[in-house]
BABA-176334 format. One record per residue: x negated, y, z of N, C-alpha, C, CB in turn; residue in one letter. Coordinates in steps of 0.2 Angstrom, whole numbers, plus 5000, padded with zeros to 4 digits. Glycine has a CB too. Layout:
# residues N
XYZXYZXYZXYZA/...
***
This chain:
# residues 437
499649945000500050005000499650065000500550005006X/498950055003498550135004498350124996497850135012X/497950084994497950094987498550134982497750014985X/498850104983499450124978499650184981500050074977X/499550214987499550284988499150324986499650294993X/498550304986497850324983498050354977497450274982X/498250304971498050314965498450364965498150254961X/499050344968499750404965499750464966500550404967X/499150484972499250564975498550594972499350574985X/498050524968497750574964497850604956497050554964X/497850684957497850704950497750674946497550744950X/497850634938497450624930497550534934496250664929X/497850524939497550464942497650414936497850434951X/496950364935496750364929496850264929496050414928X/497050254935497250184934498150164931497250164942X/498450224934499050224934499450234926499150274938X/499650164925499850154918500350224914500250084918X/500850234920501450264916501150334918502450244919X/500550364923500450434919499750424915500450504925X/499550374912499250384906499650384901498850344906X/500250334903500650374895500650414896501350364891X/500950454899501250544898500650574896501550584907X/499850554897499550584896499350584888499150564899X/499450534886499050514880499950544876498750404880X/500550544878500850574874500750654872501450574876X/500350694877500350764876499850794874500450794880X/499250744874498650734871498450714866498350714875X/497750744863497650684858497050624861497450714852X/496950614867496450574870496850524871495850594875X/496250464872496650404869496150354873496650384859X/496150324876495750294885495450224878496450254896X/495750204876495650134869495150164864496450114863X/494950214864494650234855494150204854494550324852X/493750164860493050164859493150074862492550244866X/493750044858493949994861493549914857494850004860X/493349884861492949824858492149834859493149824850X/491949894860491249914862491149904867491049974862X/490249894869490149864874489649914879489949794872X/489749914884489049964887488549934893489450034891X/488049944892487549924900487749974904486649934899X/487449984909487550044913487049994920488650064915X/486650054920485950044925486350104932484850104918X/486250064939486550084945485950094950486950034948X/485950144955485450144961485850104963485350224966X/485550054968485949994973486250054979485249904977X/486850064980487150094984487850074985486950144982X/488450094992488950074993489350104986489050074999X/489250164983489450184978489650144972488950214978X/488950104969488850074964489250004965488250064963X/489449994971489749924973490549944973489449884981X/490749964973491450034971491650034965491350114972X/490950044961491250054952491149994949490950114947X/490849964953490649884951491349824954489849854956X/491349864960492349804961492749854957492849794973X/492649904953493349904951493149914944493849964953X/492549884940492549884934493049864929492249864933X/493449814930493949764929494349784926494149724934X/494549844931495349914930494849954924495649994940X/494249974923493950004919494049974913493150014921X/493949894911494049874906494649864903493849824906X/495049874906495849834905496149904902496249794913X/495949984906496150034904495850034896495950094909X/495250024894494750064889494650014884493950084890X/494749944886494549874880493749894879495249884870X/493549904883492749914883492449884889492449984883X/491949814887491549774891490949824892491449694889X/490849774900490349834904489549764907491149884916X/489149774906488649734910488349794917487949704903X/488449784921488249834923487749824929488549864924X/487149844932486649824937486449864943486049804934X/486249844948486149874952485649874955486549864955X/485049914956484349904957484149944962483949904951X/483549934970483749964973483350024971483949944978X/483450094977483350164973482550164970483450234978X/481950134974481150094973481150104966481050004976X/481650074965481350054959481750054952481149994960X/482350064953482850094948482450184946483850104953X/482350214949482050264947481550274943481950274951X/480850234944480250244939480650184932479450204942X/480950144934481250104930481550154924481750074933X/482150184927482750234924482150274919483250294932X/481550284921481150334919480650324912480850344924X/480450274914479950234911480350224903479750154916X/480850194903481550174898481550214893482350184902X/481850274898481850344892481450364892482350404892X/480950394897480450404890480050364884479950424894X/480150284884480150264878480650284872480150204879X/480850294874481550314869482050264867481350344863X/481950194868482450144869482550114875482350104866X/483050134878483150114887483750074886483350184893X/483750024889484349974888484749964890484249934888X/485150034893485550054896485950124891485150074903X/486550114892486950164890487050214894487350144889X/487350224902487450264905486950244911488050284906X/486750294914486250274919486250334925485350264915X/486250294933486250344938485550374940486450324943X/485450454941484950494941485050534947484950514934X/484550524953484450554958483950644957484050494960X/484550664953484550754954483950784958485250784958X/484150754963483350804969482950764969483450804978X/482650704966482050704962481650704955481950664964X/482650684951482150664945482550734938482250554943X/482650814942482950844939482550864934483350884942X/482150894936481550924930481250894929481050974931X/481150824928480850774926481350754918480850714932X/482150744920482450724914482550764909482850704914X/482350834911482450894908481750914903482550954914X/481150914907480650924903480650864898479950924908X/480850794900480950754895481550764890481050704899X/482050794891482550814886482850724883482050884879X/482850674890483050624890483750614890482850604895X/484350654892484850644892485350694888484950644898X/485950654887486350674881486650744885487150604877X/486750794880486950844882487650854882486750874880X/488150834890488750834889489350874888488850804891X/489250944886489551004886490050964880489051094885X/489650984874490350954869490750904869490150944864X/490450834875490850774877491550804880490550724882X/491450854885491850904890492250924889491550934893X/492050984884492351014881493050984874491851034880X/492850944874493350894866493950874871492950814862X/494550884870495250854871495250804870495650874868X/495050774864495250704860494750664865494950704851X/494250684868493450634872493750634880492450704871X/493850674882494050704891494750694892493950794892X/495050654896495750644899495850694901495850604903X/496550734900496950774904496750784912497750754903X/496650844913496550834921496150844923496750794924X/495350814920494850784924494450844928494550744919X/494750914926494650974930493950964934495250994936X/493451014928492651024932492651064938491951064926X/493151104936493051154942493151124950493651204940X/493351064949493351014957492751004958493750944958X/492250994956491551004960491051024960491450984961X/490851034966490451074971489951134966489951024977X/490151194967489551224963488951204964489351294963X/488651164970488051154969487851094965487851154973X/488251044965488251004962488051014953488750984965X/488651064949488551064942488151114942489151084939X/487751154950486851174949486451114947486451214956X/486651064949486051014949486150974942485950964956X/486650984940487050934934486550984929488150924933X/486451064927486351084923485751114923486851104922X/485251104917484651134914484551214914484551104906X/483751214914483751294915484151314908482851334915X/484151254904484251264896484851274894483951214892X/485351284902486251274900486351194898486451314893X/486151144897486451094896486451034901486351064890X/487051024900487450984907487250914906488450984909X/486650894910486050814909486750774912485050814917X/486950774917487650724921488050744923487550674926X/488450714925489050724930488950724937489650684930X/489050754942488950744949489450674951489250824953X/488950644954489150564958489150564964488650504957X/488750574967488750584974488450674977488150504978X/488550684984488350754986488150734994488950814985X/487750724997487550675002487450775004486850595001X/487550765010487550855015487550845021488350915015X/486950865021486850895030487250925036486550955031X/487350885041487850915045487450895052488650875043X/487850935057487650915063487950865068487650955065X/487750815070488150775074488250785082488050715071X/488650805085488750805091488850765095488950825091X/488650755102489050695107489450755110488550645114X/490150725109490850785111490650775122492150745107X/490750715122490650705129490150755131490450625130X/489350755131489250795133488950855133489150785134X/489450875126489650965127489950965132489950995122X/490350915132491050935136490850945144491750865134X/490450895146490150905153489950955156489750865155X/489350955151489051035150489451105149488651045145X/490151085148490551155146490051195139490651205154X/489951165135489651195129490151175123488751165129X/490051255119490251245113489851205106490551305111X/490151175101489651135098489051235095490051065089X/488651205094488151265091488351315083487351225090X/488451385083488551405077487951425075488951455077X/487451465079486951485077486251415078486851555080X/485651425075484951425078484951435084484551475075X/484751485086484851525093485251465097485251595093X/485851465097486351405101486351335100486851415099X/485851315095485551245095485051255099485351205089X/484551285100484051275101484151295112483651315096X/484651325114484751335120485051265122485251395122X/485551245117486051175121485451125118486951155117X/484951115115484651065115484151075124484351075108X/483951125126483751135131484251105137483551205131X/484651125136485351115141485251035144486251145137X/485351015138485250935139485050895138485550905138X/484350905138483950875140483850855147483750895138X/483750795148483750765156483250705155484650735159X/482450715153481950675152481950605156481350705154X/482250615163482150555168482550535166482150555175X/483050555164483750495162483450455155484650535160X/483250495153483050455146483450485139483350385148X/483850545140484250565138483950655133484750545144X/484050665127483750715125484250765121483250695121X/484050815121484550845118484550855110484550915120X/484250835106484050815100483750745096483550865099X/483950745092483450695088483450705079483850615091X/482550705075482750725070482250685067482750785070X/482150685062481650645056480950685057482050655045X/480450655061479750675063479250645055479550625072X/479450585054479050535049478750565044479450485045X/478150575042477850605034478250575028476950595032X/478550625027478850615021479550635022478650545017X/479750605025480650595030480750685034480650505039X/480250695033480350735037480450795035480050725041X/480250805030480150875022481050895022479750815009X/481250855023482150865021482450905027482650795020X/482450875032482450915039482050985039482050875044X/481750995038481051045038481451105032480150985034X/481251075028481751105021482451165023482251035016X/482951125026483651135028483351195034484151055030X/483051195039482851225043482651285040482351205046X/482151295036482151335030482451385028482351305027X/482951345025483751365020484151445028484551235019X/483851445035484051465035483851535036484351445037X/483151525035482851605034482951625026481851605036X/483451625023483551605017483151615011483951635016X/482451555014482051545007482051455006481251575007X/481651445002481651384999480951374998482051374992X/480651304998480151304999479451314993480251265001X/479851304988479451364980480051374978478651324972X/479551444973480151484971480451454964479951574970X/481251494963481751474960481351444953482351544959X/480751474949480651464942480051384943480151554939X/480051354951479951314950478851314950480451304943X/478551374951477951394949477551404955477851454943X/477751444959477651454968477851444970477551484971X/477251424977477151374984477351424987476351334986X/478051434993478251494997478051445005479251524996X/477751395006477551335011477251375015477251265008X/476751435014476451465020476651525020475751455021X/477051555017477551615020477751635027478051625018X/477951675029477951715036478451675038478051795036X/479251675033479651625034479551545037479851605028X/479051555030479151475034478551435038479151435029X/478151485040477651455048478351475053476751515051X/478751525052479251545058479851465058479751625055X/479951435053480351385055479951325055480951385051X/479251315055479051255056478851285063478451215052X/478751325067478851345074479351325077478751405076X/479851345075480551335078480651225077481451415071X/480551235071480551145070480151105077480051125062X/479551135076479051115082479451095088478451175083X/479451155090479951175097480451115100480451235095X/480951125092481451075095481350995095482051085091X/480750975091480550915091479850905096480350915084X/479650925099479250915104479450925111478750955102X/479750965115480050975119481050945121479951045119X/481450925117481950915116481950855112482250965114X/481750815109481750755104481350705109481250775096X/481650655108480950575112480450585110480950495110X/480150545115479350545113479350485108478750535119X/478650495103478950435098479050465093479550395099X/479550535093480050555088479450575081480650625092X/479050595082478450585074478550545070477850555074X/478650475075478750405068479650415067478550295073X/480150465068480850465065480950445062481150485064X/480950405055481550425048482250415053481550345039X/482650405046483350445047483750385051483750465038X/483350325050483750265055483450265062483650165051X/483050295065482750305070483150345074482150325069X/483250395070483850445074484450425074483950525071X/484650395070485550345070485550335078485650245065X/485050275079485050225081485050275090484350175077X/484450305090484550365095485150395096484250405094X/485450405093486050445093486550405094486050485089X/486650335092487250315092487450295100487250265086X/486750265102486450235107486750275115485550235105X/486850335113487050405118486550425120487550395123X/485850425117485350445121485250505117484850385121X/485450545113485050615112486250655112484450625100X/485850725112486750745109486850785103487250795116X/486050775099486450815094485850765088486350925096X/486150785083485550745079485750775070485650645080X/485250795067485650825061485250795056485650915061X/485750795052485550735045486250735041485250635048X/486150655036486450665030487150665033486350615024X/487750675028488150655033488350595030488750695034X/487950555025488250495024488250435028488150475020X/487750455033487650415040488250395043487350455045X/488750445042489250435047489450365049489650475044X/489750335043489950285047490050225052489950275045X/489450215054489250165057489350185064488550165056X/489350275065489350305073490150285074489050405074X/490550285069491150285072491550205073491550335067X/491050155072491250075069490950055074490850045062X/491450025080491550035085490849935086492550045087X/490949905082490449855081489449875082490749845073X/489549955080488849955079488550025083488749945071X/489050065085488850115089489250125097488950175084X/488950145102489250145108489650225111488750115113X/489550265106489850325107490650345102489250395106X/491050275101491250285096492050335100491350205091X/492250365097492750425097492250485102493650385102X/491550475102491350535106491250585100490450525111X/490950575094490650595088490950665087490650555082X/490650705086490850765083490350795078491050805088X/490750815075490450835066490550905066490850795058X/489950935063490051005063489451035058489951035071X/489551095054489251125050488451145053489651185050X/488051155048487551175051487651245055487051175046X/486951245057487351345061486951375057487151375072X/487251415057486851495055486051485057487251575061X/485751515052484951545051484951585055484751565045X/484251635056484151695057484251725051483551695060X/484651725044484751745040485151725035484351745038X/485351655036485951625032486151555034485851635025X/486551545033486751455034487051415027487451445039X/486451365028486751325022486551255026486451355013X/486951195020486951155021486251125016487551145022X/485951065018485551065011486050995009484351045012X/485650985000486250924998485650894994487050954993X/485750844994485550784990486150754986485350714995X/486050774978486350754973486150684969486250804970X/486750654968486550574963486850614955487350484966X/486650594950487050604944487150524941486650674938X/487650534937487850494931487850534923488550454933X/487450484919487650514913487350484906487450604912X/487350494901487050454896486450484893487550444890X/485950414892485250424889485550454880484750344889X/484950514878485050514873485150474867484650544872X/484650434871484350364864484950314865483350304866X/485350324869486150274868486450274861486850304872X/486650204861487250214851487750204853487250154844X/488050204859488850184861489050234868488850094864X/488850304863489150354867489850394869488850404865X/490050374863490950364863491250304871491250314853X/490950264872491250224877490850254882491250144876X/490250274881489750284888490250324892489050334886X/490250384885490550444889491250444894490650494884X/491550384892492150364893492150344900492350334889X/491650304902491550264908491350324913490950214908X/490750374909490350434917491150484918489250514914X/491550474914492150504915492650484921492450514910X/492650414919493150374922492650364931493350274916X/491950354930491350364936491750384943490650424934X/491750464937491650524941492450544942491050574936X/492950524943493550544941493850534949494050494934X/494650594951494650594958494850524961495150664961X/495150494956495450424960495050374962495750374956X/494150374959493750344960493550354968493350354956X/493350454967493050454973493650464978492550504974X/494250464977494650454983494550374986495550464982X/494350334980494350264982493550274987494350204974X/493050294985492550304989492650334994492150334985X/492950374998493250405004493550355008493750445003X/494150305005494450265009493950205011495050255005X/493450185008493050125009492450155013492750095000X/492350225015491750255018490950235013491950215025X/491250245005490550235002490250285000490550194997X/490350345002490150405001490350485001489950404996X/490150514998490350594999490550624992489650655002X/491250614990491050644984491050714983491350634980X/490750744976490550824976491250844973489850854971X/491750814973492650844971492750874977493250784968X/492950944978493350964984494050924987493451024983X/494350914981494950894979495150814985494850884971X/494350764985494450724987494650724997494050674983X/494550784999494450805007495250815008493850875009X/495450835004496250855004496850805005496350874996X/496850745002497150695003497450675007496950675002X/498150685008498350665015498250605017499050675017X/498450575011498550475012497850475015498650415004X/497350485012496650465013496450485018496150475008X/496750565022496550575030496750525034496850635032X/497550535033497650515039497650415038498450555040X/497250395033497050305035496150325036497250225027X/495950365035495250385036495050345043495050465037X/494350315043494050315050493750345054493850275052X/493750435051493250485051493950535054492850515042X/493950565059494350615061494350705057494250625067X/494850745059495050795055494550825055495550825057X/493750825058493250865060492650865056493050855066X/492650785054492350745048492550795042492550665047X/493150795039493650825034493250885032494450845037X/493350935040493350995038492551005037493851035045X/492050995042491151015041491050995034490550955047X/491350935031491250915023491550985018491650815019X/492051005020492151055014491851115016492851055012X/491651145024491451185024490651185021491551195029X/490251115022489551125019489751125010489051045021X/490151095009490151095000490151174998490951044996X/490651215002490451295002489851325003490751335005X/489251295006488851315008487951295006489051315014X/487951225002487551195000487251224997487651164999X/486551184998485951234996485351174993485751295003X/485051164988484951114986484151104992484851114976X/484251024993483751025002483050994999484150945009X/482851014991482050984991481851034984481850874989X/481351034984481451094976481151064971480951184976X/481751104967481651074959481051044953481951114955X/480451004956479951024952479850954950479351074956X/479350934945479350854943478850834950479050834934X/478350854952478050824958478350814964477550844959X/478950794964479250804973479050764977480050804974X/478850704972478550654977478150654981478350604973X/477850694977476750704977477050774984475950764963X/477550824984477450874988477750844993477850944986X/478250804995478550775000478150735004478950744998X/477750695001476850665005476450735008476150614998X/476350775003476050835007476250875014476150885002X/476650905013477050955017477450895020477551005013X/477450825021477650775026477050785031477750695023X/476350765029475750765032475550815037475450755028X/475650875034475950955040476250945045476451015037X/476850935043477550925049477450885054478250875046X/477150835051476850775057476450785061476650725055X/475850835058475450865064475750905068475050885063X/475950935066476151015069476950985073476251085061X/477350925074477850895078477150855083478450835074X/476750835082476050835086475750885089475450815083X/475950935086475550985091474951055091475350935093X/474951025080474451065077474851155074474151005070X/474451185074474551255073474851235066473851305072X/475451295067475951275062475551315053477051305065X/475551375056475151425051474451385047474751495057X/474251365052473351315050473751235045472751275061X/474051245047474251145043474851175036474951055051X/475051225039475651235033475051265028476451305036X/474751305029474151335023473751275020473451395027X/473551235024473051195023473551115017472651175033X/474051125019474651095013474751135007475251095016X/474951185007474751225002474251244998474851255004X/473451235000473051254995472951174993472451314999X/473151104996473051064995473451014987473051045001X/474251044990474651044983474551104978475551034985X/474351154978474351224972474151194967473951284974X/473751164967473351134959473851084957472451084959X/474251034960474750984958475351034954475050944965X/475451074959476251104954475851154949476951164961X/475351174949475351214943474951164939475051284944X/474651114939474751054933475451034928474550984937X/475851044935476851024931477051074929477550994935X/477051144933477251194930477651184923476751244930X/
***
């Protein structure tokens, strides 16, 4: 029954037989035209890809187009994905593309079909499928300095803050709006002998660049500038928020917390041992899955706070879209439509497989009110989709800068001069990004 509520209360909803007639009577697109063709389609292994993969079935039956499709995990789907097209015969028709690392990579490659004129065509695009549902930052990351739109927005993974409501609530504390007010209630609750901290965050080289980044975002710069050419890594800015980072990770964070990635802090946090912890929010699930976390109904979800200058959230984008060197672009296109369309990701909401970048899909009464995420979850996801701010910069070496500027972080959450390691990163990567420039 929740399915069939699903489908009905999404707009275009694109399973639903009798309003694809209505569609196809007022239109001239036709879900069949590309019927008897066959497509690969190359997947990051993710709960996402296992979503369009259990409902390929409804995909074929709508389009009369067979699908082989695979799922490889991100290791290695990426250089894969990569390697492919830049031969120029990849053996994939539509393929998923991890935006926040591999954007100016597919761009300087001029790898992917440019899909404005797929978009644009009536006859190609089902009624409804309304770009304007997602996230501006998203169709930032979907589109070239060159204007053409490389994929569709798949996923939008966003920074949020997670709270233990319990002990705000003991503490008579409100969750934090600013900087300033994390960084007092992180003090507040902290209680060392208990064991108990007021923070927990991604310390790890490399893991830890994204955190660091978002901190950042709220003296409102980015870590090189917009054209992609300079290193802003030891600016006044940003020795100021690897101090402020320092702080709250060395006095307020466990000890230990250096070696963090992102499952270190779950695990911390779910455990009730920190009360605040800030990361993706695709994490979520687990804290509220009464099986695997012990603060379940404590959680509380909240926006990043305010900067000393601005608030944003940072985001991690997935794209879907078609390789140039595809000969079965007519069906390709047909699928990263059907991908990316709101019935999918309302289906992705209800299963807890991700965040989509449609505003549209937060809206959903059917899907709130069977959610296992409360109204707080809802609300911090659409307030960050207003507020996102891309969380790693756009340059083909992100890899090679994320080991760098990981290696800083880590000292300097140790204990080293934030000014002396943040420079000393920076004159170490300067010859890498202006090799890619």
């Amino acid at each position: 029954m929740l399915r069939r509520r699903t489908l009905l209360s999404a707009a275009g909803a694109l399973a639903a037989p009798a309003i694809i007639e209505r569609a196809h009577a007022q239109s001239a697109f036709d879900w069949k035209q590309a019927k008897g063709a066959k497509i690969e389609v190359n997947l990051a292994k993710s709960p996402r890809g296992d979503v369009l993969q259990a409902h390929q079935k409804e995909f074929e039956e709508l389009t009369g187009i067979r699908v082989g499709a695979e799922q490889i995990p991100e290791q290695q789907q990426r250089p894969k994905a990569a390697i492919e097209m830049a031969s120029g015969r990849p053996s994939f028709d539509v393929v998923n593309v991890a935006m926040h690392v591999q954007k100016r990579l597919i761009e300087k490659g001029r790898w992917m079909e440019d899909l404005r004129p797929w978009i644009s065509n009536p006859a190609l695009t089902a009624p409804g499928f309304d770009m304007d549902d997602f996230s501006a930052a998203t169709i930032q990351a979907a589109t070239g300095v060159d204007g053409r739109v490389n994929v569709l927005p798949l996923n939008q993974d966003l920074f949020i803050l997670y709270y233990n409501r319990e002990m705000f609530d003991q503490a008579k504390l409100a969750p934090p709006t600013t900087y300033a007010e994390l960084m007092a209630a992180a003090e507040r609750l902290t209680d060392k002998a208990r064991g108990v901290y007021g923070f927990t965050g991604r310390g790890l080289k490399n893991a830890n660049v994204v955190l660091y980044d978002n901190i950042l975002l709220g003296w409102d710069q980015e870590t090189v500038s917009a054209d992609g050419r300079t290193l802003l890594t030891d600016s006044p800015a940003a020795i100021e928020a690897a101090a402020w980072y320092q702080k709250l990770m060395r006095d307020y964070a466990p000890q230990g917390s250096v070696g963090y990635n992102w499952s270190e802090c779950q695990t911390t946090f779910g455990q009730g041992r920190a009360a605040m912890w800030w990361d993706g929010i695709g994490f979520s699930a687990p804290l509220v899955d009464s099986a695997k976390s012990k603060i379940v109904g404590k959680v509380g979800f909240a926006p990043i706070p305010m900067g000393p200058k601005a608030q944003h959230s940072a985001t991690f984008i997935d794209g879907i879209g078609i390789p140039a060197a595809s000969k079965n672009k007519t069906a390709a296109w047909l699928y990263v439509q059907w991908a990316t369309s709101k019935t999918m990701f309302l289906e992705w909401l209800r299963v807890g497989a991700g965040t989509p970048p449609r505003a549209s899909a937060y809206k959903d009464p059917a899907i709130i009110k069977a959610s296992i995420f409360p109204q707080d979850w809802f609300d911090t996801t659409l307030t960050s989709l207003r507020i996102a701010r891309s969380g790693l910069p756009e340059i083909v070496p992100v890899t090679e800068f994320r080991d760098t500027v990981g290696i800083a972080l880590t000292n300097i959450v140790g204990g080293a001069d934030p000014a002396a390691e943040l420079k000393r990163a920076t004159d170490a990567f300067r010859p890498v990004l202006a090799k890619d420039a």
